[in-house]
C-alpha positions in Angstrom: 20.4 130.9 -87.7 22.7 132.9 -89.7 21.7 133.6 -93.5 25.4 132.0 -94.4 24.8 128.5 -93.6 22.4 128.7 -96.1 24.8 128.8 -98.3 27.7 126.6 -96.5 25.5 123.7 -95.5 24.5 122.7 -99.3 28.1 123.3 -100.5 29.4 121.5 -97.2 26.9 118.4 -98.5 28.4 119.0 -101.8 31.9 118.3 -101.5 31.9 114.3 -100.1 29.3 113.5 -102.2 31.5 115.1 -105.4 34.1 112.7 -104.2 32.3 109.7 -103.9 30.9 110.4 -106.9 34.6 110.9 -108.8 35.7 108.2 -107.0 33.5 105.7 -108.1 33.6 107.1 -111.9 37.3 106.6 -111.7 37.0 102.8 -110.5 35.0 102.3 -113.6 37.4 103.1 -116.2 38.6 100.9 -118.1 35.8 98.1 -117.0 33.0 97.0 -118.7 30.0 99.0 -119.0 27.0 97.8 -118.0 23.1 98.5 -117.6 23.9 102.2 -119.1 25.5 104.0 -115.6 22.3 103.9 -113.5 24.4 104.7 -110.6 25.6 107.8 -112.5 22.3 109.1 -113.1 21.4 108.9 -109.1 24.9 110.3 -108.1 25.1 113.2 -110.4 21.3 114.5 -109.4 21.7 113.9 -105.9 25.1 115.3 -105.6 24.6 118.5 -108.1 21.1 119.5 -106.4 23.2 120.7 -103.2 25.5 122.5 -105.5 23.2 124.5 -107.1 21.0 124.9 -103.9 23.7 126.5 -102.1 24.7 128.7 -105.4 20.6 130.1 -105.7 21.1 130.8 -101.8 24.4 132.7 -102.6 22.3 134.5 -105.5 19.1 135.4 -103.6 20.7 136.4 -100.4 23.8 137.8 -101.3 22.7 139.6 -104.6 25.2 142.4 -103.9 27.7 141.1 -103.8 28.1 138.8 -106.7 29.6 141.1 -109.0 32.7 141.5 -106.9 32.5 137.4 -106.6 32.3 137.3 -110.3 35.1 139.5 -111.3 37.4 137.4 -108.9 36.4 133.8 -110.0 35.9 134.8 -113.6 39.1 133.1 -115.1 38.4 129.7 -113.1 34.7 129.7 -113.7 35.5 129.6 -117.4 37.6 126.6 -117.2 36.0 124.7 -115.1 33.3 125.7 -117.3 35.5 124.1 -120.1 36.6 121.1 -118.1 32.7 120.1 -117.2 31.2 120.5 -121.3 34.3 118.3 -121.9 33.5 115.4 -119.1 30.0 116.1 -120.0 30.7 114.5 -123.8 32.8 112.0 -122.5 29.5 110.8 -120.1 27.1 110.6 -123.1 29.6 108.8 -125.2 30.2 106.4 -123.0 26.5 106.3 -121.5 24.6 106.6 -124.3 27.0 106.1 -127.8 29.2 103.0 -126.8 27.9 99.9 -126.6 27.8 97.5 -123.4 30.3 94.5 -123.7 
């Protein structure tokens, strides 16, 4: 077995379960919340343990080559990087601040 599908199985695993995940979160808005987002908790572990599973693969067997990844991606890293601490205190307000109805 090739050393890549190290790498491409967990991201491949990844990306359904990111849009499960988003879709479900987006059928929520606007609706009660209730029992604190259980279902968020289970979804965003499961889901984000592929992620980074397939990014340490990347690391570890592709050391070499991540500066060159790194200069390309820098500029979309950052804003995604912006994009997540934002939905990341949007999640505790409404998990953990706000109040269930």
């Amino acid at each position: 077995m090739s050393a890549i599908w190290f790498v491409v199985i967990p991201i491949l695993a990844y990306i359904p379960m990111f849009i499960v995940e988003t879709y479900i979160s987006l059928r929520r808005i606007g609706k009660p919340l209730d029992k604190g987002g259980e279902y968020l908790h289970a979804t965003w572990e499961a889901t984000h343990t592929f992620l980074i599973l397939g990014i340490n693969y990347f690391m570890w067997l592709y050391s070499s080559a991540i500066v060159d990844v790194a200069t390309n991606v820098f500029i979309p890293l950052i804003s995604f990087g912006a994009f997540f601490i934002v939905r990341a205190i949007v999640y505790l307000y409404l998990f953990y601040l706000k109040r269930p109805e």
